[in-house]
N, C-alpha and C positions, 0 to 999 in steps of 0.2 A: 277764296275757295270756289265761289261759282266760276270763276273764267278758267281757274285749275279743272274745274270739273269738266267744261265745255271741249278744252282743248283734247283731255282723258280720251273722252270719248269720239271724240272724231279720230285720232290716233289709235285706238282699239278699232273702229271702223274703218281701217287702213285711208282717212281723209285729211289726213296733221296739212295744217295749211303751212306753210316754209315761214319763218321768221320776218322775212322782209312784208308779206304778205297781212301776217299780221300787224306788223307795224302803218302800215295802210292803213288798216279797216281801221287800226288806235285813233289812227289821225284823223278816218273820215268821221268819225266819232266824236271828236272831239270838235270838229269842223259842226257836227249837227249841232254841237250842247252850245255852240256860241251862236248856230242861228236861232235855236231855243230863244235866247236870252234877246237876241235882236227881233222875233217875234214879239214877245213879251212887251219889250220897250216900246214897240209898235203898237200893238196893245191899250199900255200905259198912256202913250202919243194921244190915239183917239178916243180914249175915254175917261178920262180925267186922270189920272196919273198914277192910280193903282193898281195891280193887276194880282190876283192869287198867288200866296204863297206856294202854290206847287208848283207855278214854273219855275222857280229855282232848285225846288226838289228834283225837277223831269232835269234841267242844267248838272248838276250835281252828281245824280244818276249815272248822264250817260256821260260828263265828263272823266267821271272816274273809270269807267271800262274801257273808255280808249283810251285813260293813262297806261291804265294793266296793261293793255297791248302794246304800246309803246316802250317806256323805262324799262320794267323788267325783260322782257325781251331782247330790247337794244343793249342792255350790259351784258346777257349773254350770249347776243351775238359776237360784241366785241371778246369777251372771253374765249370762244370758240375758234374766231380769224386770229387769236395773237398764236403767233411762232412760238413753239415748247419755249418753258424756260419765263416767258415774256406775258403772265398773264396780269403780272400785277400792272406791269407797265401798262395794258391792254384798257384794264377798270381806271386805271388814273389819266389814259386818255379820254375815255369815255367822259370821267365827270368835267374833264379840261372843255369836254364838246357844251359838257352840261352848261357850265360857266360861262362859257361865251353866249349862248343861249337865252340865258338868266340876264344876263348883260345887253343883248338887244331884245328882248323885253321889258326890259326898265325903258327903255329908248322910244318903244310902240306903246308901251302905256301912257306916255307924253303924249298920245294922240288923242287920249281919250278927252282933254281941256279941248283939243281942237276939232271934233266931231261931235255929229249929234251921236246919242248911244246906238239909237239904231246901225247908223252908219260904223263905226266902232266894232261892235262886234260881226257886222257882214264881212269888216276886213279882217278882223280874226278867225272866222273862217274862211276868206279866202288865203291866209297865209297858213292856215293849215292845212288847205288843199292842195297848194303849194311843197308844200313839203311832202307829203304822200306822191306826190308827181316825181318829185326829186326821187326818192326811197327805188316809183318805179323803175325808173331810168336808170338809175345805179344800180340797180338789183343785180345787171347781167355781169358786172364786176366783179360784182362780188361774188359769184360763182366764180369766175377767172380766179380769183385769190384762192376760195375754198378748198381748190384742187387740187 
């Protein structure tokens, strides 16, 4: 309900950020809650191996708002591009993205035996910064389609 509420009103202030837009900000979000946690680990590195339970609360936090901007958005983006007729198709490509997804992350958590943690999650936000780059660069497509 708060991210519901965020977007309300920027949209009643004529400021609705575009779908792709948001799915950015999801990603650089979620990009910050994994350096969060490679702070943290950092942290943990130089001072004997503990560190406060609220950085995984501050992880948690803000991974969860740039999920919100992400998934839900990205399902009705794709709702929106399918051709009449073709929406169901649309959400069952969508999770088919999901899957594959889900599938090389199983593959990038294999990294985590082979880094230290710190290192570990800089590259999980850099591959979600990565993807927020993609998003941009695609974006202009996907108007082309839109139209």
């Amino acid at each position: 309900p708060p991210v519901v509420m965020v977007w309300r009103i920027a949209a009643a202030a004529g400021r609705e950020t575009s779908p792709v837009k948001k799915m950015v900000l999801g990603a650089l979000a979620v990009a910050l809650s994994n350096l969060v946690l490679a702070f943290a680990g950092q942290l943990a590195a130089s001072g004997g191996g503990l560190v406060h339970w609220s950085w995984l609360l501050l992880f948690f936090l803000v991974y969860t708002a740039g999920e919100l901007y992400i998934l839900p958005v990205g399902l009705s983006l794709f709702v929106r591009l399918a051709p009449s007729g073709r929406e169901a198709t649309a959400i069952a490509a969508f999770f088919l993205c999901s899957f594959v997804g889900y599938l090389l992350s199983g593959y990038v958590g294999t990294w985590w035996s082979l880094m230290s943690p710190v290192a570990f999650f800089v590259a999980m936000a850099g591959i979600t910064i990565l993807s927020g780059v993609v998003l941009l660069v695609g974006a202009p497509l996907l108007r082309r389609v839109n139209r």
